[in-house]
Steps between C-alpha positions, in 0.01 A plus 500: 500500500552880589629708241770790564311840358746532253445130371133582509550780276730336234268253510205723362736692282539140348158446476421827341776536292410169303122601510599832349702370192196268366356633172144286548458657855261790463453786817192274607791187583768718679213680702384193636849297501611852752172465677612084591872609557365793739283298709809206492769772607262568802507129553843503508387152246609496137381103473153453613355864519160512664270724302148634415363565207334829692840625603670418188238657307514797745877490453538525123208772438295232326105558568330254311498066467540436180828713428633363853421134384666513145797674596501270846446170251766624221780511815412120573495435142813698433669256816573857675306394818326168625181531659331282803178621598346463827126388513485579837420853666725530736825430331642667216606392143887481444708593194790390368803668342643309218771684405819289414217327266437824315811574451711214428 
């Protein structure tokens, strides 16, 4: 389904503002929560976002593993995103935006 650009961008002002008003979110979540919601606005895909960790990492300014992995794993744990990885080279991993769970 195509978005209008003007639904596309309330839809990330929704995303963000809820993101933004979580206490337990530190600058390491919203970095790489705005790295998945900038590769899924150039997607046009706010449901199954196809992602890297190389470009997310390159996205959010975070050089090394470990503090991408913990702040990756807390979003999963947290039930901001759902991850499916792709064991296979040529096709990416896809995120998940869970949302309307967060914030009901």
């Amino acid at each position: 389904m195509q978005l209008s650009a003007r639904s596309e961008q309330k839809e990330l002002m929704n995303y963000l503002s809820a993101y933004m008003n979580d206490p337990k979110l530190s600058v390491w979540h919203l970095m790489i929560l705005t790295a998945i919601l900038t590769l899924g606005y150039g997607q046009k895909e706010w449901s199954a976002i196809k992602v890297s960790r190389r470009k997310i990492m390159m996205l959010s300014h975070i050089k090394t593993l470990p503090t991408y992995h913990k702040y990756f794993k807390e979003l999963q744990k947290f039930g901001y995103i759902t991850y499916r990885p792709s064991f296979h080279p040529g096709s990416r991993s896809e995120v998940n935006l869970n949302l309307k769970e967060v914030i009901s």
